[in-house]
C-alpha positions in Angstrom: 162.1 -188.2 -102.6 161.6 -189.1 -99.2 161.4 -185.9 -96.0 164.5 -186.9 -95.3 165.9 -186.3 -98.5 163.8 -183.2 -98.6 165.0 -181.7 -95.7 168.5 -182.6 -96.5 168.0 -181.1 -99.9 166.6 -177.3 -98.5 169.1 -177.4 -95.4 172.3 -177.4 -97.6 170.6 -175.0 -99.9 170.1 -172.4 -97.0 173.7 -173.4 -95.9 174.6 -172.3 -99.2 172.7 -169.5 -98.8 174.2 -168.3 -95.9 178.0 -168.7 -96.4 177.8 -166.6 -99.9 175.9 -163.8 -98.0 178.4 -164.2 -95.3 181.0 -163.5 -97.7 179.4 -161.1 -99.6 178.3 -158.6 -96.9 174.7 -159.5 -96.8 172.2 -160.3 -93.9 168.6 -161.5 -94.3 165.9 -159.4 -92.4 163.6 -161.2 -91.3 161.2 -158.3 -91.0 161.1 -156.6 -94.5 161.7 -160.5 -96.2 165.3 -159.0 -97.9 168.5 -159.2 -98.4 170.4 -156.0 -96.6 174.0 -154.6 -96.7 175.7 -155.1 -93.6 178.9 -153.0 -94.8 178.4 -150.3 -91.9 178.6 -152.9 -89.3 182.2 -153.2 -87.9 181.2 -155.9 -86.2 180.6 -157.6 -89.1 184.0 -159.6 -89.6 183.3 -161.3 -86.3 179.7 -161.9 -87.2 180.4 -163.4 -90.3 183.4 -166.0 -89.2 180.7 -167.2 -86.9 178.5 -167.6 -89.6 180.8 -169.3 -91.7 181.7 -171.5 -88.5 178.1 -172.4 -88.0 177.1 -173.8 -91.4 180.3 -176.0 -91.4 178.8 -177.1 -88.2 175.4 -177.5 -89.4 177.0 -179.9 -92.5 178.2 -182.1 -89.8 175.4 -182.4 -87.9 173.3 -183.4 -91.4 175.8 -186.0 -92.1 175.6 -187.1 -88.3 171.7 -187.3 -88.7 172.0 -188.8 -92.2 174.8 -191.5 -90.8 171.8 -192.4 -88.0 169.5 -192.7 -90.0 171.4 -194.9 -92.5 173.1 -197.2 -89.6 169.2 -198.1 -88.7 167.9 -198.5 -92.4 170.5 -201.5 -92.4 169.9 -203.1 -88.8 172.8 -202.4 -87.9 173.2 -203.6 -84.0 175.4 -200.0 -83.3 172.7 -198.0 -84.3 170.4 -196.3 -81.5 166.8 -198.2 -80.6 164.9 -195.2 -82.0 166.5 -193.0 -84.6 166.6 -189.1 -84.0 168.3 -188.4 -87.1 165.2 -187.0 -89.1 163.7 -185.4 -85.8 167.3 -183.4 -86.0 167.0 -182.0 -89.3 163.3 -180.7 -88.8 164.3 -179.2 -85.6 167.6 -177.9 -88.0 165.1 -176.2 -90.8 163.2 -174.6 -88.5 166.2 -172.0 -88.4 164.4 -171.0 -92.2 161.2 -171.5 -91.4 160.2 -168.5 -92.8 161.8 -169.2 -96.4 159.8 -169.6 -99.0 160.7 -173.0 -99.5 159.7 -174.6 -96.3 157.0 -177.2 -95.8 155.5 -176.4 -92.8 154.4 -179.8 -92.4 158.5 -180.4 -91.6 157.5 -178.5 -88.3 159.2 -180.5 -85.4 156.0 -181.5 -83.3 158.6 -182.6 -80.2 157.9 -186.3 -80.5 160.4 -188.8 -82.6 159.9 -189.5 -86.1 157.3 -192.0 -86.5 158.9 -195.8 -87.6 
């Protein structure tokens, strides 16, 4: 499985993640490291459309990345001199970065994806 694939794989999942808490009245706290009840929160219909807005947003910006990064595997003449597509999807799991599951090595350094 290549990073790409990697990062693909673990961004959906905390997509995933965050739409069924979303629905399900949940909020991660990223001080104790759990899942919390966010049933007191009026707030929290508001909060959670956003949510829900965000990771359909997120989707498309993986299938974006994934689309750049598939034009240039081809040589296809439309697709950009240097692709950004992986250097997008670190920069996405970062958001997690304190997940179990992520590889710090996926850290976004700030330079492009080496060819």
């Amino acid at each position: 499985m290549s990073t790409m694939d990697e990062l693909v794989a673990f961004c959906l999942a905390r997509i995933s993640e965050d739409e069924e808490a979303a629905r399900s009245h949940r909020a991660w706290d990223r001080t104790t490291r759990e899942w919390v009840s966010v049933d007191d929160i009026p707030e929290w219909p508001t909060i959670a459309g956003r949510v829900l807005a965000e990771c359909e947003t997120k989707r498309g910006l993986i299938e974006w990345a994934q689309g750049i990064e598939d034009l240039c595997a081809l040589g296809d003449p439309a697709a950009p001199p240097q692709p950004h597509g992986e250097q997008v999807i670190r920069i996405l799991a970062e958001t997690w970065a304190d997940h179990d599951d992520y590889n710090p090595t996926w850290a976004n350094d700030g330079l492009p994806p080496s060819p």
